[in-house]
N, C-alpha and C positions, 0 to 999 in steps of 0.2 A: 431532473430526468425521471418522471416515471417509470416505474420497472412494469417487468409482465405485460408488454402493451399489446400484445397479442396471447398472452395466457388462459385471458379467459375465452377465445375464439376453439370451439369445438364443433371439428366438421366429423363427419362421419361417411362411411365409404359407401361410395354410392355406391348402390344396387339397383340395377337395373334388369328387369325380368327378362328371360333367356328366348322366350318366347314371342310371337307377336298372337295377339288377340284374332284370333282367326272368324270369322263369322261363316255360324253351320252354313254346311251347303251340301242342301239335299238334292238340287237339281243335276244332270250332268251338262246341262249346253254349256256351250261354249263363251255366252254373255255372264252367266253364272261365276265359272272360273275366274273369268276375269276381274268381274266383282269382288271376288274373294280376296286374288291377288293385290288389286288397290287398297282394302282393307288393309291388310297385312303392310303395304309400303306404308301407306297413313301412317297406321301406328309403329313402325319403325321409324318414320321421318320423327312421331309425337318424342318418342324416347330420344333422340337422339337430340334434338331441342335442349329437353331436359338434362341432361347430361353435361350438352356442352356446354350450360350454365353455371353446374357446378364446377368446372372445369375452369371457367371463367375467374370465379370467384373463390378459390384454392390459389390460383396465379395469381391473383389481385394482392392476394395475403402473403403470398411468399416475397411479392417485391416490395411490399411494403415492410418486410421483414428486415431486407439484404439493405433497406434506403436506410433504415433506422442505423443497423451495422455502418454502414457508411459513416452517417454523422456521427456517429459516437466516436471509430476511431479518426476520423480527421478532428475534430475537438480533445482527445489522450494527444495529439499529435503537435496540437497549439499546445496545450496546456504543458506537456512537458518540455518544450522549448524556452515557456515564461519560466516552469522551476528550473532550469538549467540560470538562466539570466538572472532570475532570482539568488537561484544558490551562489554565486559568483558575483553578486552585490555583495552577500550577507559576508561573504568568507574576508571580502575586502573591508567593510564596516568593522568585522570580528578582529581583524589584525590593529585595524587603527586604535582602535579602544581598549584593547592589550600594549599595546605600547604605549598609548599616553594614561593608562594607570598605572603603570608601573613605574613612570616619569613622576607621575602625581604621588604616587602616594610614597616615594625617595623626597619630593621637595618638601610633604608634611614631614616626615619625618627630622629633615632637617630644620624646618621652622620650630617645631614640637624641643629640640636642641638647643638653638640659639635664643628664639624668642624674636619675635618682630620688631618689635616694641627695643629692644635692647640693640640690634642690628642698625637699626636708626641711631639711635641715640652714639654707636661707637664709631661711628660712619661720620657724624659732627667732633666729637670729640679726638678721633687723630686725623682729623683735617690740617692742614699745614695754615690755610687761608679760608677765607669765609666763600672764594670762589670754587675755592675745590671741594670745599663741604657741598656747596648746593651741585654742583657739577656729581658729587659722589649720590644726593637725595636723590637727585633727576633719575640717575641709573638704577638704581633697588628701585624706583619708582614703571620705569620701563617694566623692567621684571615683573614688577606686579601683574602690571598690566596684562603682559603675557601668558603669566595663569590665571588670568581672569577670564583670557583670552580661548585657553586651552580646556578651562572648566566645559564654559558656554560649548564648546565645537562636541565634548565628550558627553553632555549632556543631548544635544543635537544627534551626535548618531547612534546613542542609544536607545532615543524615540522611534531612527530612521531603523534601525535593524529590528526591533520589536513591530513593528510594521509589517516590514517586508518577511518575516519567518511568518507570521499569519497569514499574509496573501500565498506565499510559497506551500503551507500545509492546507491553506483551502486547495492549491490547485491539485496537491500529493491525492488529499481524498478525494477531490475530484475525479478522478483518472482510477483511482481504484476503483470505486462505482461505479465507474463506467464501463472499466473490464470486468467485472462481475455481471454488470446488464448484459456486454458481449456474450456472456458464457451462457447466459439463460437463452438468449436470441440466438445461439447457436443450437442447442437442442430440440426449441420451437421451431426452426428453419428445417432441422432433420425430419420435424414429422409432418410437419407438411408439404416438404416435397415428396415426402413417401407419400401422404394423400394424394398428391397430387400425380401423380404415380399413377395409383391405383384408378383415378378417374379418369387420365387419359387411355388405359388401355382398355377400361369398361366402353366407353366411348368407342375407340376401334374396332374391339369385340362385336358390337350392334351396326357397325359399318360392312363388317367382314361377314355379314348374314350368310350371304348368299355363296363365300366364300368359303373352300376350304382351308383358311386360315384361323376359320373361328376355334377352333380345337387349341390350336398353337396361341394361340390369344388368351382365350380362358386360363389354361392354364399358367401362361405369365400375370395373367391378373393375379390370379390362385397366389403364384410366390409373390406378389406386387402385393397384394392384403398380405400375408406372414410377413414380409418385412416390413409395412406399417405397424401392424401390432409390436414386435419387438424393438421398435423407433420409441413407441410409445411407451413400450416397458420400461428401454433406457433414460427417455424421460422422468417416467416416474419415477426409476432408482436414482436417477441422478437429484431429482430435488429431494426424494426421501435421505438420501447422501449430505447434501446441502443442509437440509434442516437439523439430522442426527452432529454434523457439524459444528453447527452453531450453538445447538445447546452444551456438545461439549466444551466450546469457548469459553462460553458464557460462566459454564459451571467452572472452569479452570480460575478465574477471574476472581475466583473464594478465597484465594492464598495468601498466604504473606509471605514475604520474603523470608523472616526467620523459620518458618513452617519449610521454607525451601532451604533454608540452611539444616536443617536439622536433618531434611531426607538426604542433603549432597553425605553427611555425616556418616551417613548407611553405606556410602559405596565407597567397595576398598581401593587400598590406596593403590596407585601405579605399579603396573607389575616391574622387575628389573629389565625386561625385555624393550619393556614400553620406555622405558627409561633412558637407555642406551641412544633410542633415534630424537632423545629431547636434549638438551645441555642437562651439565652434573647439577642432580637435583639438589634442594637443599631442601633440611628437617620440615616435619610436614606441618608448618606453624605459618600464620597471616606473614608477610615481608614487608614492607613498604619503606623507603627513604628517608629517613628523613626531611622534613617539609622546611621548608628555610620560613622563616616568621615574613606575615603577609602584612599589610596597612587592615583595617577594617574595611570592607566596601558595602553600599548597600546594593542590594538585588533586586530582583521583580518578585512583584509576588504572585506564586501561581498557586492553582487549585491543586486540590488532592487527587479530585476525578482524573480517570484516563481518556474521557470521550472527546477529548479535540484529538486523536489519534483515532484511525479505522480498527474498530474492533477485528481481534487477530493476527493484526501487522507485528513483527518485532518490536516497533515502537511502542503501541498499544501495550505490550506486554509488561514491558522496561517501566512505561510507566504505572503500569498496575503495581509491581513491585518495587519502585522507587519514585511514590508520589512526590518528592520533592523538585524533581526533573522539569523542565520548564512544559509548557503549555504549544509549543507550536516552534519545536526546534528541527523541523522537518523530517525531511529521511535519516534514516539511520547515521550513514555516510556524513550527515551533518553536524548531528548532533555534538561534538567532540568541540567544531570550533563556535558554537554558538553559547555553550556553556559558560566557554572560556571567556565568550563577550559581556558574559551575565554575572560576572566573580566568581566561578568555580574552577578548584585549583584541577588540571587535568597533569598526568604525567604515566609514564609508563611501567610503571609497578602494580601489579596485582590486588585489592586489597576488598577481604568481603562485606558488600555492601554497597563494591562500588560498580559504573556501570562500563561495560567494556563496548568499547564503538571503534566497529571498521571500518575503514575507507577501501575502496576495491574500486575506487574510480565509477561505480555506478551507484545504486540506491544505497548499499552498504548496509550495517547489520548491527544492532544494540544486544545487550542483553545483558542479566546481573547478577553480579560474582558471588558464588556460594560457597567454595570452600576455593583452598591459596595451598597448592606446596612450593611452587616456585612461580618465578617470570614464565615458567615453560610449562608447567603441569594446571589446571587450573578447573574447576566444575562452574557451571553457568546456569540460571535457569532464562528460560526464552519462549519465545511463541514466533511463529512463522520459520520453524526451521525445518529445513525441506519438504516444506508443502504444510508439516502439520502444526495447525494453527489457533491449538490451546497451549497455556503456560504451563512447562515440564524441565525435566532435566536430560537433555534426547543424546548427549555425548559422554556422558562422565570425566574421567577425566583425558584431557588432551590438550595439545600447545594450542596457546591462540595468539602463536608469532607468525604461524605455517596455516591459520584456518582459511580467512577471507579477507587477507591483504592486511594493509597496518591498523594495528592497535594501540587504540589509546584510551586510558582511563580517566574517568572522570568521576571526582569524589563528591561525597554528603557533605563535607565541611573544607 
């Protein structure tokens, strides 16, 4: 989608002279006058031509404005239906594949025990009869078979869900783009219906000659021009807004995580006030569970960059500050069970470094933990929290059991 598609279209308000071109007239007869008068209609009809040309072509640009608007959001409108469809594959993939590594890597563990190789051999040796021994190979054989069986499937939908999280964050940026173009095309729409405005009453205005309407005209033109120009100013403040924007994303995007741990370090700790409306805090040290010993798994490998994420989104951010994060775990809201699809241990303890994902039943919200006094008190740094959409520390400390629905964390290791 091209942006600015009407950006560079600059009309200017038409001006139309107030007068009609009158030709002297020195004679007084009556053929004379008349002359005059046709004169004067002439070039009233000439202006009036002209006008309604630009009139013409001010309309032309607004509809073609509101048609753009159209297609963009009924395209946010498909596209967020595929990531609804999408997210609700992935969440079903994400479960499968947590449960059969956790099957898998209990049956290594026990092979890792016994030994394959000796499980056979003691399978022949307290055989009663040479029928029951091979009746007993058959079955450790079925077995096998079976996680041969459940590799292949585990392998299978961890291709299919690395898939469909790429197609799901093309469509996420998709639709962000899209509402960004919306927003531009809503601006351009303001000033030139205000042109367009100010053309049809100039227009009126040179209708109403003869009228004494034209007073009452002119002067709605009069405020019809002031509020183009202030359409145009909010224009221009709005992209100079836009642009001071983005550089401060951009420049935010310098951080590192420990640079964000060291400012969370600055800010004091929870007052007893603050405390009271949280559960009994505990000492103002990292907390975490301990973690019950994992099989080894392998992972995907992702890049360090943030850019498969829209510059500014909470994701973006999250992964600015924890380049380890996968590449195309969608919305926020997602990230938690995708990780978990990818071998990362997620659980509900606090721990700095690690990255906190809500689910709020809509987009939901990422961001990475900088300082720990409890499950209940906690510092974050983030981008896209409420509206501002460089990485900072915008809450200090506060619960994130009561911020934007459930929390859950997911670790570096």
């Amino acid at each position: 989608m091209k942006k600015k598609l009407f950006a560079t279209i600059l009309l200017s308000t038409v001006a139309l002279s107030q007068g009609a071109v009158v030709a002297g007239v020195s004679a007084d007869s009556t053929d004379d006058k008349i002359a005059a008068q046709d004169n004067k209609i002439n070039s009233i009809n000439q202006q009036q031509q002209s006008a309604q040309a630009q009139v013409d072509q001010i309309q032309g640009q607004v509809s073609e404005i509101k048609k753009q608007q159209e297609n963009l959001q009924a395209e946010n409108d498909r596209l967020n239906e595929e990531s609804e469809r999408l997210s609700a594959e992935i969440d079903e993939l994400s479960k499968n594949i947590v449960a059969r590594q956790e099957s898998l890597a209990n049956q290594a563990r026990s092979a890792q025990t016994t030994g394959t190789a000796t499980s056979y051999i003691n399978a022949i040796v307290s055989s009663g009869s040479l029928t029951e021994a091979i009746s007993r190979i058959s079955a450790m054989n079925e077995i096998a078979d079976a996680n041969n069986k459940m590799l292949q499937e585990q392998k299978r939908d961890k291709e299919e869900i690395a898939q469909k999280q790429k197609e799901n964050n093309d469509a996420i940026n998709t639709v962000i783009a899209n509402k960004q173009q919306l927003e531009d095309d809503a601006q351009a729409l303001s000033t030139k219906e205000a042109e367009l405005k100010v053309a049809q009453l100039n227009l009126a205005a040179e209708k109403s000659t003869a009228e004494n309407e034209k007073n009452a005209l002119l002067q709605q033109k009069a405020e019809a021009e002031k509020a183009a120009a202030a359409a145009a100013a909010a224009e221009a403040a709005y992209r100079a807004k836009q642009k001071e924007q983005q550089a401060a994303v951009k420049a935010s995007a310098n951080t590192t995580l420990q640079a964000q741990v060291q400012a969370a370090a600055q800010t004091p700790a929870a007052t007893p006030a603050a405390a009271q409306t949280q559960a009994a805090p505990q000492p103002a040290v990292q907390t975490q569970a301990a973690a019950a010993p994992v099989a080894t798994t392998s992972r995907p490998t992702y890049s360090t960059s943030a850019s498969s994420y829209p510059v500014g989104e909470c994701t973006w951010g999250a992964k600015t500050l924890a380049p380890w994060a996968g590449d195309y775990w969608g919305n926020g809201g997602q990230w938690a069970a995708s990780a978990a699809a990818a071998g990362f241990r997620t659980g509900s303890q606090p721990q700095v470094g690690a990255i906190a994902c809500w689910n709020d039943g809509g987009y939901g919200h990422v961001a990475v933990v900088t300082a720990v006094q409890s499950t209940t008190s906690i510092q974050v740094s983030e981008s896209n929290y409420n509206g501002i959409r460089s990485i900072g520390n915008y809450r200090g400390w506060f619960n994130p059991t009561t911020a934007q629905g459930t929390v859950t964390y997911i670790y570096p290791n």
